[in-house]
VEXMAR-620536 format. One record per residue (C-alpha): residue number from 1; residue in one letter; x, y, z. Coordinates in steps of 0.25 Angstrom, whole numbers. Each point is the difference from the previous one (the first is absolute). Layout:
% VEXMAR-620536
<seq: NUM | type: A | x: X | y: Y | z: Z>;
...
This chain:
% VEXMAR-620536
<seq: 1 | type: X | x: -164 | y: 30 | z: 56>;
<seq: 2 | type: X | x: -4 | y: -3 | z: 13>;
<seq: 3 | type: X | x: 0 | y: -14 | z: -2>;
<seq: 4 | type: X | x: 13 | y: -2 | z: -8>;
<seq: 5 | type: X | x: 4 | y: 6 | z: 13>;
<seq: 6 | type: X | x: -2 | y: -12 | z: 6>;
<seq: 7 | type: X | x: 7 | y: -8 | z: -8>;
<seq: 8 | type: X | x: 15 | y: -6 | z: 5>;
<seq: 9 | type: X | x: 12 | y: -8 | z: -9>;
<seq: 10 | type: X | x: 6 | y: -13 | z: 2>;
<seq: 11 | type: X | x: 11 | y: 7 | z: 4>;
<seq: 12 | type: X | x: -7 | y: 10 | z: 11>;
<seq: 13 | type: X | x: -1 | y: 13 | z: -12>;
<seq: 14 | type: X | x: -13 | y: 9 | z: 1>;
<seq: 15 | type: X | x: -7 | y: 3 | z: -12>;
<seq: 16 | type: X | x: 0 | y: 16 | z: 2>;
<seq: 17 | type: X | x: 0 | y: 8 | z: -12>;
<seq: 18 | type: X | x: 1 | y: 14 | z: 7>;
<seq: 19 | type: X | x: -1 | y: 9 | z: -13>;
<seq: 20 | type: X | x: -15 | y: 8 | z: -2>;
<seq: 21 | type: X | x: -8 | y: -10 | z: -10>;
<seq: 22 | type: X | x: -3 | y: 6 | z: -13>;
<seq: 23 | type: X | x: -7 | y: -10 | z: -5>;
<seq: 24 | type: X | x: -2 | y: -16 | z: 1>;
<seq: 25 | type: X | x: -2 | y: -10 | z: -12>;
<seq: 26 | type: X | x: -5 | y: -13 | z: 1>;
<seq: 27 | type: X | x: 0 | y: -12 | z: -9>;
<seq: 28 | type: X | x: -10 | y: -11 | z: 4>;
<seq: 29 | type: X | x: 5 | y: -14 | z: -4>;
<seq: 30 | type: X | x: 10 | y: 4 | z: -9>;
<seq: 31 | type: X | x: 8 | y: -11 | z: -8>;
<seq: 32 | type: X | x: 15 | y: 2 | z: 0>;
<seq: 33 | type: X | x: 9 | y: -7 | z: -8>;
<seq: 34 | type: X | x: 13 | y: 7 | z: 3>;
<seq: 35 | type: X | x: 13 | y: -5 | z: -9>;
<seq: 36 | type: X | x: 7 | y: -11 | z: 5>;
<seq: 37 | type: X | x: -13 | y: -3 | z: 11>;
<seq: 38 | type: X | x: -10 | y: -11 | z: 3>;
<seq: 39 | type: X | x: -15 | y: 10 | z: -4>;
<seq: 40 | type: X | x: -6 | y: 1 | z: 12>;
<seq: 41 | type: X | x: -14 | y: 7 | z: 3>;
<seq: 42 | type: X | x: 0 | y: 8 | z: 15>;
<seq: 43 | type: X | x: -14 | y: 5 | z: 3>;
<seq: 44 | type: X | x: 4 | y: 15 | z: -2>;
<seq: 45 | type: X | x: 13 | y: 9 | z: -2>;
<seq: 46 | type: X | x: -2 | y: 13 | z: 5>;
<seq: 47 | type: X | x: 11 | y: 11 | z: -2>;
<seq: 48 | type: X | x: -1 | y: 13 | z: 9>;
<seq: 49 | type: X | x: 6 | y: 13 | z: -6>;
<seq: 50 | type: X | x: 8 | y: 10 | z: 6>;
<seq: 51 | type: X | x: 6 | y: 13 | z: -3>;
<seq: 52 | type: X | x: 11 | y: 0 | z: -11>;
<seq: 53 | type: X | x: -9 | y: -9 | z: -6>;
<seq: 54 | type: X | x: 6 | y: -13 | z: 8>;
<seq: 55 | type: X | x: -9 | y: -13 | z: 0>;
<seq: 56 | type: X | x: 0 | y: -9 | z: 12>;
<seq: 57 | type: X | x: -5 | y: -14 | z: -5>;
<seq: 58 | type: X | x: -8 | y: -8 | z: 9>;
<seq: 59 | type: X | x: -3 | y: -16 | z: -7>;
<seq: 60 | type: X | x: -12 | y: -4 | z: 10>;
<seq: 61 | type: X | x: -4 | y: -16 | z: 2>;
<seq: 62 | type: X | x: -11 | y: -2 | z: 9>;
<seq: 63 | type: X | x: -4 | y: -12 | z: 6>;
<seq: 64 | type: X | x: -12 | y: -6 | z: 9>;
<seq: 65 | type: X | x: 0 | y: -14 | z: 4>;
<seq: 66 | type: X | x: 10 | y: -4 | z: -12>;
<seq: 67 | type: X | x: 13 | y: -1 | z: 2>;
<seq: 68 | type: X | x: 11 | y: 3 | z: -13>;
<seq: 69 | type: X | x: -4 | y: -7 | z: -14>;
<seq: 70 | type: X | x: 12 | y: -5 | z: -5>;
<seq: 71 | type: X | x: 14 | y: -5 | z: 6>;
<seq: 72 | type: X | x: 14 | y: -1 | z: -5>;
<seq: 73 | type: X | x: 3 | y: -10 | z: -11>;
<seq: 74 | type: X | x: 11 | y: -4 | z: -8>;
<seq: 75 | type: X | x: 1 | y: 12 | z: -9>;
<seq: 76 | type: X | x: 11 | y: 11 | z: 2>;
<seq: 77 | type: X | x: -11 | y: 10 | z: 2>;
<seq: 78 | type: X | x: -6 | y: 4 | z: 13>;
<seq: 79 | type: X | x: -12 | y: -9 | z: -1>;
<seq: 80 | type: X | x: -6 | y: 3 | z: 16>;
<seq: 81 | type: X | x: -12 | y: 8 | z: -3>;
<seq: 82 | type: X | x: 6 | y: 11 | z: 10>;
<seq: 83 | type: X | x: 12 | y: 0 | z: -6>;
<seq: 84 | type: X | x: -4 | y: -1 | z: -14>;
<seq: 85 | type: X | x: -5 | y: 14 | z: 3>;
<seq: 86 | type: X | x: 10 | y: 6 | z: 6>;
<seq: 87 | type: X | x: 8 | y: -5 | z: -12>;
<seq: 88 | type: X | x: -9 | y: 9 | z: -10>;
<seq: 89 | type: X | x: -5 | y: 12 | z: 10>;
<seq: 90 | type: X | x: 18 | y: 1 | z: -1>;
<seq: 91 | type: X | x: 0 | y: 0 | z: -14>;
<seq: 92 | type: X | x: -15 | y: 6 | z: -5>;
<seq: 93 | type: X | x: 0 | y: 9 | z: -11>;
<seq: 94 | type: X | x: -12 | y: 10 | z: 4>;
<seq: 95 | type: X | x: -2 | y: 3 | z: -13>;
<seq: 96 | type: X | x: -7 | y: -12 | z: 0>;
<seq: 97 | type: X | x: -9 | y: 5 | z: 10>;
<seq: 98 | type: X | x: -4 | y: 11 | z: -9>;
<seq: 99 | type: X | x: 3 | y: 10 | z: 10>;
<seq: 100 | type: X | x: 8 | y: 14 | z: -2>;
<seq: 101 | type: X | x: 13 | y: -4 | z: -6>;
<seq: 102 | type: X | x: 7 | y: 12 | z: 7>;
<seq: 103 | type: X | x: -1 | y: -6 | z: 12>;
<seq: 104 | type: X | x: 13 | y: -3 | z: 6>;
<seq: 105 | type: X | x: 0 | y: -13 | z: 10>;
<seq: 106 | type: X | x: 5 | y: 2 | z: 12>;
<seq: 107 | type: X | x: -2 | y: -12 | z: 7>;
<seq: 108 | type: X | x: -5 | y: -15 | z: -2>;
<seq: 109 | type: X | x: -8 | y: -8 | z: 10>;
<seq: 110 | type: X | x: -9 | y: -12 | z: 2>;
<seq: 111 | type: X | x: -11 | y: 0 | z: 11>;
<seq: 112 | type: X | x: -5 | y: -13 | z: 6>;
<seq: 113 | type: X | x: -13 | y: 0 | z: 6>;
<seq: 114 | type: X | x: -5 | y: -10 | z: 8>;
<seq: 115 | type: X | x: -13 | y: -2 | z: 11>;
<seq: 116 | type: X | x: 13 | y: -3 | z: 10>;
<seq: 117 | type: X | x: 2 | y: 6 | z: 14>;
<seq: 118 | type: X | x: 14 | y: 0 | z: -2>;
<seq: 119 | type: X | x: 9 | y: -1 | z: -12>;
<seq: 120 | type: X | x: 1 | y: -13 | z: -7>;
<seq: 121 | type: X | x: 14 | y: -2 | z: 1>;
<seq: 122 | type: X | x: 3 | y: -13 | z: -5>;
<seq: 123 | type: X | x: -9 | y: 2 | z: -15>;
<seq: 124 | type: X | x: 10 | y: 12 | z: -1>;
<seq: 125 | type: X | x: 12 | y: -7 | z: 5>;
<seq: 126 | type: X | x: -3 | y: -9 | z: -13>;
<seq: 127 | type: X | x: -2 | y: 8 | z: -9>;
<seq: 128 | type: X | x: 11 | y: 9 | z: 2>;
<seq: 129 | type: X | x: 9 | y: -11 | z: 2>;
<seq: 130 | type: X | x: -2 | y: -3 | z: -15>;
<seq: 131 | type: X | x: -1 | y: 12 | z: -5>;
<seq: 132 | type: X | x: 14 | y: 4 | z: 5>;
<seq: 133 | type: X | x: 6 | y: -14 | z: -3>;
<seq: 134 | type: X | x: -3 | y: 0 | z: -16>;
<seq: 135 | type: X | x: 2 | y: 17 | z: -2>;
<seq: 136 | type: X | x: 11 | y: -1 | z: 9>;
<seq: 137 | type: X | x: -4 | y: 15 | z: 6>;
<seq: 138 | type: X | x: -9 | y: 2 | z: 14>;
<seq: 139 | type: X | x: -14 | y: 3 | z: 2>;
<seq: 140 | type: X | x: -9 | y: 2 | z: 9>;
<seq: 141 | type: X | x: -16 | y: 1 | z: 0>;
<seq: 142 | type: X | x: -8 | y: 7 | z: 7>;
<seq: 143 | type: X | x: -14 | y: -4 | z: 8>;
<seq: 144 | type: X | x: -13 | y: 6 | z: 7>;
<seq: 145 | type: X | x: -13 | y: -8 | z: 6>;
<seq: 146 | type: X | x: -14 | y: 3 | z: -6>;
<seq: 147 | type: X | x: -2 | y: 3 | z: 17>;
<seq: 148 | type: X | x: 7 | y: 13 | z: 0>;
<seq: 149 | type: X | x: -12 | y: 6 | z: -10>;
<seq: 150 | type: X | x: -12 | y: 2 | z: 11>;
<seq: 151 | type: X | x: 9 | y: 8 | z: 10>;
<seq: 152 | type: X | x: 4 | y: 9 | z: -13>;
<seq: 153 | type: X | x: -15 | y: 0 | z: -7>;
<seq: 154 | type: X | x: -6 | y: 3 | z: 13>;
<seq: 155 | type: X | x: 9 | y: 13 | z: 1>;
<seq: 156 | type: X | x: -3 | y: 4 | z: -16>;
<seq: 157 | type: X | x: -13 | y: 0 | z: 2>;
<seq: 158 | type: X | x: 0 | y: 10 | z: 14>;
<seq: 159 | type: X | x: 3 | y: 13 | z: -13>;
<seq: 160 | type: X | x: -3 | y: -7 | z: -13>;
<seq: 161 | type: X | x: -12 | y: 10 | z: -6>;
<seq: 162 | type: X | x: -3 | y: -7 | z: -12>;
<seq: 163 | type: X | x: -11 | y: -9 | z: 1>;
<seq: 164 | type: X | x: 5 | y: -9 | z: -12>;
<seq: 165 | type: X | x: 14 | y: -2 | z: 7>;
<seq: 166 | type: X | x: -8 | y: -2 | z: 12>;
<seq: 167 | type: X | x: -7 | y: -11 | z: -4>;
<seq: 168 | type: X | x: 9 | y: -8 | z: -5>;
<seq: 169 | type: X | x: 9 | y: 2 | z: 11>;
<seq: 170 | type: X | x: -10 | y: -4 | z: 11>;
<seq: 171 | type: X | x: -3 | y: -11 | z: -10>;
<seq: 172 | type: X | x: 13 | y: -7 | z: 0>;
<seq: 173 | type: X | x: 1 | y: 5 | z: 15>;
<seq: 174 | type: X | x: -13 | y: -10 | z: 3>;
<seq: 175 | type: X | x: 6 | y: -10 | z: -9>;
<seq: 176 | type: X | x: 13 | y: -3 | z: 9>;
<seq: 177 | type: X | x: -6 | y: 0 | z: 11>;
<seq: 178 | type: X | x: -11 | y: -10 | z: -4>;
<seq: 179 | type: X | x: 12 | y: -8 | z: -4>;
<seq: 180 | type: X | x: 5 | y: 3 | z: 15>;
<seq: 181 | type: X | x: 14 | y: 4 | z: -8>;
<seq: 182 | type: X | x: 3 | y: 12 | z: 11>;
<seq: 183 | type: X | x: 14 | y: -1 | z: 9>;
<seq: 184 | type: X | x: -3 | y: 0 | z: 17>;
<seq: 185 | type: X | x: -1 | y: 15 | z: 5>;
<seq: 186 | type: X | x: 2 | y: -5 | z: 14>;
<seq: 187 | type: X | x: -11 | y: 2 | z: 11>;
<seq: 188 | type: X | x: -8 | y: 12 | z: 4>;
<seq: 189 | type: X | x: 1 | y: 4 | z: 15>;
<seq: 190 | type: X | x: -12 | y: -3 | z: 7>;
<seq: 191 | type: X | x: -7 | y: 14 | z: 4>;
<seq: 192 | type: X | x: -12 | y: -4 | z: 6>;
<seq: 193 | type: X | x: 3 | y: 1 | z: 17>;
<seq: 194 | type: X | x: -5 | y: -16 | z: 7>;
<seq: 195 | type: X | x: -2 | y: -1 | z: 15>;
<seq: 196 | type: X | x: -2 | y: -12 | z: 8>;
<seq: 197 | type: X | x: -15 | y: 2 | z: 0>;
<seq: 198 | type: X | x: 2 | y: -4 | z: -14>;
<seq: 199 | type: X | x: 5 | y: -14 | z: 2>;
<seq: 200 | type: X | x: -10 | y: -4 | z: 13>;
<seq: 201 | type: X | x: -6 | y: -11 | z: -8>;
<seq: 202 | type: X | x: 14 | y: -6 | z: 0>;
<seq: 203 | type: X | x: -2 | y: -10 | z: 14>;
<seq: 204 | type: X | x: 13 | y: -9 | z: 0>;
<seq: 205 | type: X | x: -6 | y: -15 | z: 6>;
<seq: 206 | type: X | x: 8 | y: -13 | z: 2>;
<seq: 207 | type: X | x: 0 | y: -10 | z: -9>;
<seq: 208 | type: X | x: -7 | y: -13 | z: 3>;
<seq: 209 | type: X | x: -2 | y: -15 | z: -4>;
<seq: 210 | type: X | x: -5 | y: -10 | z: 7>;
<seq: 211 | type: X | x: -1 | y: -13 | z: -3>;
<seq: 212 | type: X | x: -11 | y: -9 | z: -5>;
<seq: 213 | type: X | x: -8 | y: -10 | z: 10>;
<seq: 214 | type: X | x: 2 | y: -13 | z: -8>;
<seq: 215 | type: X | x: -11 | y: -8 | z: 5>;
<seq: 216 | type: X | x: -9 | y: 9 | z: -7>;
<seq: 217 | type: X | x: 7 | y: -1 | z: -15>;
<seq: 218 | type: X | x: -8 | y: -6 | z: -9>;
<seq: 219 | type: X | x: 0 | y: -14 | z: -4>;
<seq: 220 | type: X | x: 5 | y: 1 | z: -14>;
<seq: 221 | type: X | x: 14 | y: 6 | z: 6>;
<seq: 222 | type: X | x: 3 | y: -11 | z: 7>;
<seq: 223 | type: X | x: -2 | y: -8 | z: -12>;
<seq: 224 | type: X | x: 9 | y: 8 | z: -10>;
<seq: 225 | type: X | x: 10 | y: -2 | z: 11>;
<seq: 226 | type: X | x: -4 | y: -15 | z: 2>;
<seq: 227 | type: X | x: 5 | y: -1 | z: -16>;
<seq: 228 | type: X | x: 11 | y: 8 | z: 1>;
């Protein structure tokens, strides 16, 4: 939850879902082939459940150093692999997820994450601009960076008691930062105290040149120049 946090729309939304979680569901790689769609393969679907057995569904594509597998073509179908999946997260039927059928879905969104500082605007610009052009309603995408995750593991692991969750979180923890995928956290004020003791083998001297006594440069310079 703390890293859905993070997450900010095209259009400037929050992914806050405020309601205690009751339970969380997740389908890794799922194939989805929802009428009327393009299928389309998101890396997971998770759908968090609240109270009055209301589902919030999250479709989840992750990315590294590629960028989006597939761009708009001639169909009448959302073909942009972004806006493919809006396309089925709108329309997916979770009973073909195999979860509790009396969960009621509450909401429907799509989270990009990317290694990016900052959102990438333009990928989503394009994806949404088809995506509203052939359905002819708007949409809109949400996306995070894989660099807000140290700041939120490092955290975790201050009261997580279980050593199995422990290890896997200071695992992936060590991963990102190995990869150097961490966001700036700005620069620590100094607390060590200097004096001017401290810099005494600074001296400040003039700086010199002098020039060169020609008569004693070496023969061969003379005859380079000669040729020149």
């Amino acid at each position: 939850m703390p890293f859905l946090r993070t997450a900010v729309s095209f259009k400037g939304k929050t992914l806050d879902i405020n309601d205690p979680v009751l339970e969380v569901y997740c389908t890794f790689w799922p194939w989805l082939t929802s009428p009327g769609c393009i299928p389309c393969e998101p890396d997971v679907v998770m759908g968090i459940e609240t109270e009055g057995h209301r589902l919030h569904l999250i479709g989840i594509e992750a990315k590294y150093h590629a960028d989006i597998s597939s761009e708009e073509d001639e169909r009448s179908e959302p073909n942009d692999q972004l806006a493919r999946e809006l396309d089925n997260i709108n329309d997916i039927n979770i009973a073909a997820l195999r979860w509790d059928s009396a969960l009621i879905v509450a909401s429907r969104n799509l989270l990009y994450v990317t290694q990016d500082m900052s959102m990438p605007r333009t990928t989503l610009a394009t994806s949404l601009d088809e995506f509203t052009r052939k359905r002819k309603i708007e949409g809109d995408i949400f996306w995070s960076s894989w660099r807000f995750l140290p700041v939120i593991l490092e955290n975790i692991l201050k009261n997580e008691p279980n050593p199995t969750n422990r290890a896997v979180l200071d695992d992936m923890l060590k991963l990102l930062l190995r990869k150097g995928l961490m966001m700036f956290t700005g620069v620590e004020s100094c607390k060590e105290h200097f004096s001017s003791a401290d810099f005494e083998f600074y001296k400040h001297q003039l700086a010199r040149y002098r020039w060169p006594d020609i008569s004693q440069l070496p023969e061969s310079f003379w005859n380079y120049r000669y040729k020149e």
